[in-house]
C-alpha positions in Angstrom: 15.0 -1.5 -1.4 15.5 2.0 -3.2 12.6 4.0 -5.0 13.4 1.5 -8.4 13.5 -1.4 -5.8 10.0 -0.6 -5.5 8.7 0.1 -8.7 9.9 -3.6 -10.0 8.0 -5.0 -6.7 4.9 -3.5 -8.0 5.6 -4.6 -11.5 6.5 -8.4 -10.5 2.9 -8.9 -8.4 1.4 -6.6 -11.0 -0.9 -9.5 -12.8 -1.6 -10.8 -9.4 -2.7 -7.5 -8.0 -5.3 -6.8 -10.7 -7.0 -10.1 -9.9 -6.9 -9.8 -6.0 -10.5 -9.5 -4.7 -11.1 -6.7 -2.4 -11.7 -7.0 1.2 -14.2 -4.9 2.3 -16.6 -4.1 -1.2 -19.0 -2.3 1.4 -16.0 0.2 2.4 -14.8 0.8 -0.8 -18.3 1.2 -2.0 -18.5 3.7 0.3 -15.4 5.8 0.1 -16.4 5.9 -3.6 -20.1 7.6 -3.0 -18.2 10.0 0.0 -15.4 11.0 -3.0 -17.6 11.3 -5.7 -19.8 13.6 -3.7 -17.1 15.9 -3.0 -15.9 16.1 -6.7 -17.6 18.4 -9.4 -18.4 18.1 -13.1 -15.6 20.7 -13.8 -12.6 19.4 -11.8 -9.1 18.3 -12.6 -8.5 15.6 -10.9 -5.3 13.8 -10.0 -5.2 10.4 -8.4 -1.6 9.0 -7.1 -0.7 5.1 -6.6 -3.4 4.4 -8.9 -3.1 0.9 -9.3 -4.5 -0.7 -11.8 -7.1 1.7 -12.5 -10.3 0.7 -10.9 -11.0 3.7 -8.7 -9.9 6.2 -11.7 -12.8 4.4 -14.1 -15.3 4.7 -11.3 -14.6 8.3 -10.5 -13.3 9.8 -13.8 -17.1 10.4 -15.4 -17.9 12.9 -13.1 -15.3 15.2 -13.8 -13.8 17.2 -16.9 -10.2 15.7 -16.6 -8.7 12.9 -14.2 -5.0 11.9 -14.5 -4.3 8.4 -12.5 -0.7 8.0 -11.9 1.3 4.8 -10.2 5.1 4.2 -9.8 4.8 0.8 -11.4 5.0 1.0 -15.4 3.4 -2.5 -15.7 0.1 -1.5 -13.5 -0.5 1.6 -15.8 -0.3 -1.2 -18.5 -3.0 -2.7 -17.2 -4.8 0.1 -16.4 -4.9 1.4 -20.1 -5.8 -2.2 -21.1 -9.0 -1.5 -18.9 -9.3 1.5 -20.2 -9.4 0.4 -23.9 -12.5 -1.8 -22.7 -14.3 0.5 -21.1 -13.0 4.4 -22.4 -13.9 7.0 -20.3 -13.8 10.6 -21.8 -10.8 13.0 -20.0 -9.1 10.0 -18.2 -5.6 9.3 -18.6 -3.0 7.2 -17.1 0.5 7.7 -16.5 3.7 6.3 -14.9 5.1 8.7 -12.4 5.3 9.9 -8.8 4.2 13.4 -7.2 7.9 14.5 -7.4 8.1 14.1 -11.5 4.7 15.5 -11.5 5.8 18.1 -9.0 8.1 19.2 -11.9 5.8 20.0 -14.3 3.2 23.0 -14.0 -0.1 21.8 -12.1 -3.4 23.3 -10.8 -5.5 20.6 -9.8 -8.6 20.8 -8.2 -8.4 17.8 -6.4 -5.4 15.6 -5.4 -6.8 11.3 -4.2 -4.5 8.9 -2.5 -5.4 6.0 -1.2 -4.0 2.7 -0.4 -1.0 5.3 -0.9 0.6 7.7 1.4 2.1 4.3 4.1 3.9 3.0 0.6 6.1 5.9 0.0 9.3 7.1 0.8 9.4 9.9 2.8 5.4 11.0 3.7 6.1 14.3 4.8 8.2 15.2 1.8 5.7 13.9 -0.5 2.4 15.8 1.3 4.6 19.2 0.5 5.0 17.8 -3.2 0.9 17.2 -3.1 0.0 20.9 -1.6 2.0 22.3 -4.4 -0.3 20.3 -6.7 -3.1 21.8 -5.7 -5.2 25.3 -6.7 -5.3 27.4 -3.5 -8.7 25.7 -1.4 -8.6 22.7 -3.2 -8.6 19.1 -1.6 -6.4 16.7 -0.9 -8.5 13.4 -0.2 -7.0 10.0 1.0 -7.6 6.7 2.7 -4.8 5.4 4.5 -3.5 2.3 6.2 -2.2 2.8 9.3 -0.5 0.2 10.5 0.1 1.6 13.8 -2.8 0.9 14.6 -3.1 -3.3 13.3 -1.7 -6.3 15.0 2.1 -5.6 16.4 3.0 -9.0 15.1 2.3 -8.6 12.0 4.1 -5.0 11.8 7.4 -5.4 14.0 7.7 -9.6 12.5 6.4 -10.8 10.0 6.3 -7.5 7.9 10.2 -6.7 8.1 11.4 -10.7 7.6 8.9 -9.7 4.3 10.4 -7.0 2.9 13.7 -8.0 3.8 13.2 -11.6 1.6 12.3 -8.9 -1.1 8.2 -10.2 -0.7 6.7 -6.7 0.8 7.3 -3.2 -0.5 8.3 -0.3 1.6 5.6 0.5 4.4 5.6 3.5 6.6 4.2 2.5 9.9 1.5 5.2 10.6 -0.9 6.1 13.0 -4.2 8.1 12.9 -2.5 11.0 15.0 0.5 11.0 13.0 -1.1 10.8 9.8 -2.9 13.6 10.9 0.3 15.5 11.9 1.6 15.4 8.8 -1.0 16.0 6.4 -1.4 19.7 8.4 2.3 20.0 8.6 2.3 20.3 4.9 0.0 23.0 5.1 -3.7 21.9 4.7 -6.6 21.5 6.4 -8.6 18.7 7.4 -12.0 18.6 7.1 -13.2 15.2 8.2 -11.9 12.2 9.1 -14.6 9.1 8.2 -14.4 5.4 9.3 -15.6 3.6 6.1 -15.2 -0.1 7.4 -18.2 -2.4 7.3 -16.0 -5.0 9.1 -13.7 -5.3 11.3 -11.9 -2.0 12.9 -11.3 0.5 11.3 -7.4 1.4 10.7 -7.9 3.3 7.5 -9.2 6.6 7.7 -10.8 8.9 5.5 -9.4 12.0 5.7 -10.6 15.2 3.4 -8.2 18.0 3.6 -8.3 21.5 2.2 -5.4 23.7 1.1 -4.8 26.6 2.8 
């Protein structure tokens, strides 16, 4: 499955994905207060794999501008439905990666992935594309899967007989050190690493990262 291969994944279970409940609330909750603290009332913000939206509406009144992106045309349809509902002054959606964004001139303040950096093609490539994103000591701020770090069975089975029947995406099988590795490999910093889990362990770190 290529880059488009993708996209149309994410557009098929689009409708389904909006309606999925999420798994931990207490976590997410969470991860929301911990982001929102570190953000500031005159940021630029951009959020990548955006979804449908949800996070971008909760976070995008604190800031002065927030731009939520995500690869799949059909989830930044939804997302501007919820948008229409509910406006939110300064928040914007559009369909698009870091690389097209990459392409354009950017200075944001702060760069949020999450549920986002396993899913792409190439991590390392797209952490460089991020860290050009950003304004020199800005942050980079993500919560990832790792999947390194989950049941075996479920990553080295059932997950490849998934994706190769066409009913998984592309997954990059992380773990915390290597997730680490790369995010300083593309030139930041990290500044914490959180466990925001109210259930369960923990295999989706927090991770707050500044540019250097």
């Amino acid at each position: 499955m290529t880059t488009t291969g993708d996209a149309r994944f994410w557009d098929r279970v689009s409708r389904r994905y909006a309606k999925a409940k999420i798994s931990d609330q207490g976590g997410y909750e969470r991860t929301l207060e911990r982001t929102r603290a570190l953000l500031h009332a005159g940021d630029r913000v951009l959020e990548l794999g955006c979804g449908t939206g949800s996070t971008a509406l909760r976070l995008a009144p604190g800031v002065q501008s927030y731009l939520a992106t995500d690869l799949s045309p059909k989830m930044i349809a939804i997302a501007q439905e919820k948008a229409m509902a509910s406006p939110v002054s300064g928040l914007s959606f559009q369909a698009a990666t870091a690389q097209s964004i990459a392409a354009e001139p950017a200075d944001y303040d702060a760069v949020l992935g999450f549920n986002y950096l396993h899913l792409v093609r190439g991590p390392q490539d797209t952490l460089r594309q991020i860290h050009a994103l950003i304004r020199p000591g800005g942050l980079f701020i993500t919560k990832t899967p790792c999947l390194g770090e989950m049941n075996i069975l479920i990553r080295s089975v059932m997950l490849p007989v998934m994706r190769a029947v066409g009913l998984a995406p592309h997954v990059t099988v992380l773990d915390g050190e290597r997730l680490a590795r790369l995010i300083e490999g593309a030139g930041f910093e990290i500044l914490t690493t959180e466990a925001h889990a109210t259930k369960g362990k923990d295999a989706r770190p927090f991770i707050v990262a500044r540019k250097v």
